[in-house]
C-alpha positions in Angstrom: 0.0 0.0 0.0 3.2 2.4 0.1 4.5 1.3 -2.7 4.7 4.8 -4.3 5.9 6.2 -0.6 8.6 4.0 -0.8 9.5 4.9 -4.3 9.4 8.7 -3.7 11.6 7.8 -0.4 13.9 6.2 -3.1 14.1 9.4 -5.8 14.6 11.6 -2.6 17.6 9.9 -1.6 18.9 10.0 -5.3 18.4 13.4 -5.2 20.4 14.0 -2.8 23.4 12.0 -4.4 23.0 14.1 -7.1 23.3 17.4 -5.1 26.7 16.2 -3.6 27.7 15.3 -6.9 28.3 11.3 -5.7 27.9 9.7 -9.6 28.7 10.0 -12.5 25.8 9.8 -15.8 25.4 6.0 -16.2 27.9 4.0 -18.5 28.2 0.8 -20.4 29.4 -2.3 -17.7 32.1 -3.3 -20.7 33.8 0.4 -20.8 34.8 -0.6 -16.7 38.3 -1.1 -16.7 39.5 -5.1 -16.3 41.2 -4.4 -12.9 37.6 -2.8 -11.2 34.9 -5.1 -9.9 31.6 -3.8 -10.1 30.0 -4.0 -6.7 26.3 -4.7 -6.3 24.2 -1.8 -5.0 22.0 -2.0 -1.7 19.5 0.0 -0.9 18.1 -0.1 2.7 14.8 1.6 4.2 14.1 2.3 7.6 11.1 4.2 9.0 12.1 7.1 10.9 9.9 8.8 13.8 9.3 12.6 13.4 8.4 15.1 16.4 4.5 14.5 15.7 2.7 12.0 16.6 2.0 9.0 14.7 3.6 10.7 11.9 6.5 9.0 10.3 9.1 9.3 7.4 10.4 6.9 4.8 14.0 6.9 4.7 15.9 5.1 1.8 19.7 5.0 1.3 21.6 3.9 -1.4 25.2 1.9 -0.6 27.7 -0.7 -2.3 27.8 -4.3 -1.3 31.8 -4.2 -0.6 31.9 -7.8 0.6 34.2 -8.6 -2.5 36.5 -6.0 -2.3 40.3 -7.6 -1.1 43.0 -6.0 1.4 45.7 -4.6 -0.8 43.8 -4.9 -3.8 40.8 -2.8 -4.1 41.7 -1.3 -0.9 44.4 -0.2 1.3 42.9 0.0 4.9 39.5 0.1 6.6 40.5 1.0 9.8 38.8 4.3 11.0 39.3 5.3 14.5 36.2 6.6 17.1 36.3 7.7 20.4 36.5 4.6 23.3 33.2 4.4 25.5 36.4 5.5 27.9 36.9 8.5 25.9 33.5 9.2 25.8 33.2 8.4 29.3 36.2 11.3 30.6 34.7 14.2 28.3 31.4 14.0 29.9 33.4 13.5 33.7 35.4 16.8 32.5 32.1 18.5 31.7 30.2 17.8 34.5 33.0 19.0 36.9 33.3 22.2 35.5 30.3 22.9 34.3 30.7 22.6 30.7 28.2 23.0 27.7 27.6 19.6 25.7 26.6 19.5 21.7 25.9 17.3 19.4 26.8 17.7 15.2 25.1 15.2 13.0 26.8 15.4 10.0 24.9 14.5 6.9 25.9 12.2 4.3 29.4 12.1 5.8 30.9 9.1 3.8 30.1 11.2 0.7 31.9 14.1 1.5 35.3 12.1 0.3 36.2 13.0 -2.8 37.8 10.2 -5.0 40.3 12.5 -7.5 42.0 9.0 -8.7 40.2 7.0 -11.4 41.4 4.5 -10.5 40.5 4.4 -6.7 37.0 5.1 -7.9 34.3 2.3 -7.1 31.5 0.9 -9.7 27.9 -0.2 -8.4 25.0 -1.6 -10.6 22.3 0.8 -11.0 19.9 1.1 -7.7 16.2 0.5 -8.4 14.3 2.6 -10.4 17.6 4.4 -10.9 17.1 5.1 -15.1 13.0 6.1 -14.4 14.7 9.4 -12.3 17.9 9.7 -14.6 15.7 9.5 -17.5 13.0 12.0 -15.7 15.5 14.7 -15.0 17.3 14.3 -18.4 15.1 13.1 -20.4 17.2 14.6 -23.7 20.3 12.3 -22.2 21.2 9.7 -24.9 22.2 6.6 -22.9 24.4 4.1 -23.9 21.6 1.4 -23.2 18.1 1.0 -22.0 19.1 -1.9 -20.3 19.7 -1.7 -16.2 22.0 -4.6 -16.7 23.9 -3.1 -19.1 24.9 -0.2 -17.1 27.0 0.8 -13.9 27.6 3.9 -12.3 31.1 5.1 -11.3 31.0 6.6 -7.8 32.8 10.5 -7.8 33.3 10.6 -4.3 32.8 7.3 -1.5 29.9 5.5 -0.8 28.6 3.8 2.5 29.5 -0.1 2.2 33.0 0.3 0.7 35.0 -1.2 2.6 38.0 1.9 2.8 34.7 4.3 2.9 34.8 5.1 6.9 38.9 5.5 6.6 38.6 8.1 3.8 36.1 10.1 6.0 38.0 9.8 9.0 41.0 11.1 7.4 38.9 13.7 5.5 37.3 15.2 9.0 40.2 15.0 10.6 42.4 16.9 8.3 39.2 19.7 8.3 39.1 20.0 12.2 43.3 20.4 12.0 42.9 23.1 9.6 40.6 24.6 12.5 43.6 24.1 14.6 42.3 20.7 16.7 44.4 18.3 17.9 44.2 14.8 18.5 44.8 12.9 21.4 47.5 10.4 21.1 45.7 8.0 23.2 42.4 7.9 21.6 42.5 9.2 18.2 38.7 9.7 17.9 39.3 12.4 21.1 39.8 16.2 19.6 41.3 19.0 21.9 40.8 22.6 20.6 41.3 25.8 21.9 39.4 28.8 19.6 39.8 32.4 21.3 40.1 31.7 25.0 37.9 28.6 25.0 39.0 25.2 26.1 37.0 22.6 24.0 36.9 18.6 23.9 35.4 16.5 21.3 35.3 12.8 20.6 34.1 11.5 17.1 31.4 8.7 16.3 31.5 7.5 12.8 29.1 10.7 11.9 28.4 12.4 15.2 30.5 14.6 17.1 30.4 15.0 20.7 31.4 18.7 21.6 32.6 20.0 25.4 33.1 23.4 25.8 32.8 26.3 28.1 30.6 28.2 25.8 28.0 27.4 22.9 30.7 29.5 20.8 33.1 27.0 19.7 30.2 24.9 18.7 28.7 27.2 16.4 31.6 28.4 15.2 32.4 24.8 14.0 
């Protein structure tokens, strides 16, 4: 009965790709170069609560099935650090003795952010459902290579959940950001972040996509 709920869900969350600029225009499966697998895309749905009642949202998002992607191979490393429960567990001690202001920064779409500038680093998924209806909706004067789904794959301009190097490029990319902002990181938990910004003393510690913030004032936090 929410068959066309879902599908909007679905052409939402492509829409959103496109904004970020995450694909390229589809292309033939046979112009991929020998060396590249082509991963399988997965598309997951989850129904989210919203702040009314008995109201909910349809939530799609589109990833890669990296399960046959090889160490060395199609992938150097997929080892991205977060801050240790006893990480966590010190910032919020710190806070609570002196009094400190906690925040919380969700940060959308945050294994897209990455960039991939190397072709040949780049990752190739089959197209998601439904994926040449909205390509063929919002270009319709696009000539395609094929009409055929199967024919096709798309080649992925920056990472995509479900690689398996995808949380290590993002880790690397954030860090390098909050560095430029003149962080540090803790040598002892590398998912801990120490700042000081004009006066204020501030301690953050990183969840895959969330960032927890302690500081003496909301400043810092906003200023981020």
């Amino acid at each position: 009965p929410f068959y066309s709920d879902w599908k909007s869900s679905l052409f939402k969350n492509y829409d959103k790709m496109l904004t970020v600029g995450t694909w390229s225009a589809p292309i033939l499966r046979s112009s991929v170069p020998s060396t590249k697998k082509i991963l399988r895309n997965r598309v997951t749905f989850k129904v989210k609560d919203t702040d009314q009642a008995n109201t909910y949202e349809l939530y799609s998002r589109t990833c890669a099935d990296g399960s046959p992607m090889k160490e060395n191979i199609d992938y150097i490393t997929s080892y991205s650090p977060v801050g240790s429960i006893d990480g966590i567990r010190l910032i919020l001690a710190i806070a609570a003795s002196r009094k400190m202001k906690l925040n919380v920064l969700d940060i959308s779409n945050a294994f897209q952010t990455s960039v991939v500038f190397d072709p040949s680093e780049r990752t190739y998924i089959t197209l998601p459902p439904f994926y040449l209806e909205w390509f063929r909706h919002n270009w319709p004067d696009y000539k395609l290579p094929s009409l055929l789904s199967k024919d096709l794959v798309i080649q992925c301009l920056r990472s995509i959940q479900g690689t398996k190097d995808a949380g290590n490029r993002w880790y690397h990319l954030l860090k390098a950001k909050l560095q430029e902002l003149g962080m540090t990181t803790s040598t002892l938990d590398h998912g801990v972040f120490i700042w000081s910004w004009q006066h204020h003393t501030c301690l953050s510690v990183l969840e895959t996509d969330d960032l927890l913030m302690a500081s003496d004032d909301d400043a810092p936090f906003h200023h981020l």
